[in-house]
N, C-alpha and C positions, 0 to 999 in steps of 0.2 A: 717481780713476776706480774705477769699481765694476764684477766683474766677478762673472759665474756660472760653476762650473764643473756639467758634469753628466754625471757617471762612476762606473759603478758598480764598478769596482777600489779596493780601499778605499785600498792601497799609493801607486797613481798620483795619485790622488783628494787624500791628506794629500801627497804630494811636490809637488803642486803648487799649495795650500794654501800650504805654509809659504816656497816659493820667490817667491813673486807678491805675499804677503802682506812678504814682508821687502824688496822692490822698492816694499813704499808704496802697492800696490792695494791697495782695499776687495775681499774674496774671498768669496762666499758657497758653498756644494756640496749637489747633492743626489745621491744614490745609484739613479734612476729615472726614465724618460720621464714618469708621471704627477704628481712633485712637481717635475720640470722644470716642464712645462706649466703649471703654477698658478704657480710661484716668477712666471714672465715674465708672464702677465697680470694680476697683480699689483704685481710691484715692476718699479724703474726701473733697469735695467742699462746698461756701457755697451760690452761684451764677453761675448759667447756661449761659451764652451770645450765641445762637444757631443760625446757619444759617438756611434756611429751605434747601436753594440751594447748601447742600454740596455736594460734586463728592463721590464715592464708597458708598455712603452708605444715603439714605434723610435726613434732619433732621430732619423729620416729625417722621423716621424709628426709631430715634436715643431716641428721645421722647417717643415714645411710648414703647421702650423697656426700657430704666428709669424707667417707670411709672410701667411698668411691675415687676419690680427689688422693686416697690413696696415705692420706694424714693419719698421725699417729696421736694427734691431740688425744690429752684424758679428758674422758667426757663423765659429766656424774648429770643423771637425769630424775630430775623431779617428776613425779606425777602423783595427781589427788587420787587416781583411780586405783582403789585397795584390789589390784588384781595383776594374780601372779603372769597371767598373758602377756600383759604390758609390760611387766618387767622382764619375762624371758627373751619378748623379742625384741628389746633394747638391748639389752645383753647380748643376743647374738647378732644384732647390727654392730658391735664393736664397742658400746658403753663401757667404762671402767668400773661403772660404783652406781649405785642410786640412794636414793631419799623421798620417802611418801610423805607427802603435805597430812598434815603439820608436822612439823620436824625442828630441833632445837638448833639455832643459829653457832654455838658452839660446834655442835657434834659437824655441822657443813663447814666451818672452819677447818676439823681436824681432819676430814674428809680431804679436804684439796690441801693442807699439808702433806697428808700422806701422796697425795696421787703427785706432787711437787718433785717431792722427797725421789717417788720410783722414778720417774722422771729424767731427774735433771740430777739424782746422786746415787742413784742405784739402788734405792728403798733405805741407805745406812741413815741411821736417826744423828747419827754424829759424824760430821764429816770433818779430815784432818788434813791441814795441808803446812808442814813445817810445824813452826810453835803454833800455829792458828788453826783454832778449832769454831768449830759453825754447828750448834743444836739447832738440825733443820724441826725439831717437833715447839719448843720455845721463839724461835728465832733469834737467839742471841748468839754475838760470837765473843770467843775470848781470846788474848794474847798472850800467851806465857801466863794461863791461868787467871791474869786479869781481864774482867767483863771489857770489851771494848763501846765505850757510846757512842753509838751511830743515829743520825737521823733517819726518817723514814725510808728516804731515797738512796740513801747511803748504804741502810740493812740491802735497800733491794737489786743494789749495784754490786755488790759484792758478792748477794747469791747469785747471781747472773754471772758475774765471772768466776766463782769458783764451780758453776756447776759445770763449767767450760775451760776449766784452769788449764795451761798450759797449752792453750789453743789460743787465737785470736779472736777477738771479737771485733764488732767496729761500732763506730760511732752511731752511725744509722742502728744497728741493732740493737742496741744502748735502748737509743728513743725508741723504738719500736714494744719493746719490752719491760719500759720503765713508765709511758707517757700514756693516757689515755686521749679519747679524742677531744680533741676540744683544748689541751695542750701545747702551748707554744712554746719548745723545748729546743734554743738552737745549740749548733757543734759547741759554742763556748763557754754556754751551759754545763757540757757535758764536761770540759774539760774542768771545770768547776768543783761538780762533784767527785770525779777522778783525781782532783788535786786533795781535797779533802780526805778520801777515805784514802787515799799513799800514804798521807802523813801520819793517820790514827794508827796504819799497819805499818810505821818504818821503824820503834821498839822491834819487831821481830825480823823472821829471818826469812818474809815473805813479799815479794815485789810483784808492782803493776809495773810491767814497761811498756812506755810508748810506743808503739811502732809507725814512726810519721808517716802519713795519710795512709792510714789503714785502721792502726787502730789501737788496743788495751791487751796486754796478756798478764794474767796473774799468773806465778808461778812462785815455787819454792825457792828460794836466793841458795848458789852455791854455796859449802863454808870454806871460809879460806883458811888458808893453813899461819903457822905463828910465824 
């Protein structure tokens, strides 16, 4: 999952860079309302982290033209200001959740699992697909009961296609939602990591298939008969 942070503390900014980033999200940041605004109507996020208190541009400003843009990004907005105003009217710009500075870097973890989780599985804290099971609140998945070892990219490849299962994804939205900027992630990369995580899932009764130049579908494997 790929997420935006947009804070102009430089401190808060790198702590939660490196904490989100080592949980296996795609992290990008920007320091300002107006390279907020350009980052999101350009790139494909799938987590807001929003100051209210940015410089050049509010965050409140930055939300409401999101919302505008008609996006359904979850947005969770930070602000230092102990006042209920600010939060009600980020909430009715369209915010999903907030958090007043200082705030424990856990509980903003559990925060964008959860908003992941409504997201991209329907709020279920377990999501099941054949023998393969995925606890979006831990992030681990199991195969017929056994923990599966995934790498980081591998965890974040696979909740990306199952949060999409039985649909198509492609190659570009792979990278888009897996690579932050600064990234040089090519097609055969991708096939890389889509080779690896087929093999961890081929024990069970759930497949990636290829769909040549298009792209990945996870789905449930038919069973065959004797």
């Amino acid at each position: 999952m790929r997420l935006l942070i947009a804070e102009d503390d430089t401190i808060l900014s790198d702590g939660l860079l490196h904490t989100l980033r080592r949980s296996g999200y795609a992290v990008d940041s920007v320091s300002d309302g107006i390279a907020a605004d350009a980052a999101l109507a350009s790139s494909p996020f799938d987590v807001l982290i929003l100051d209210l208190g940015l410089p050049r541009m509010s965050g409140l400003e930055v939300l409401r033209r999101l919302r505008a843009r008609k996006s359904t990004l979850p947005v969770i907005i930070l602000t230092a200001r102990d006042s209920t105003e600010d939060r009600v009217k980020g909430l009715d710009l369209g915010a999903d959740d907030y958090l007043t500075k200082p705030f424990d870097l856990a509980e903003l973890e559990a925060r964008v699992r959860a908003l992941t989780r409504r997201a991209g599985h329907g709020g279920r804290a377990l999501v099941e697909l054949g023998a393969l099971t995925f606890d979006t609140v831990g992030r681990v998945a199991h195969l017929r009961g056994e923990a599966v070892d995934l790498s980081a990219r591998e965890l974040s490849l696979l909740e990306l296609l199952l949060s999409r299962s039985g649909r198509m994804v492609s190659k570009e939205q792979i990278v888009d939602h897996l690579c932050q900027w600064g990234e040089e992630v090519s097609a055969n990369a991708v096939e890389v990591y889509v080779h690896r995580l087929r093999r961890k899932l081929e024990a069970g009764d759930v497949k990636i298939t290829t769909l040549r130049g298009l792209g990945y579908c996870l789905a449930s494997a038919p069973a065959t008969g004797a």
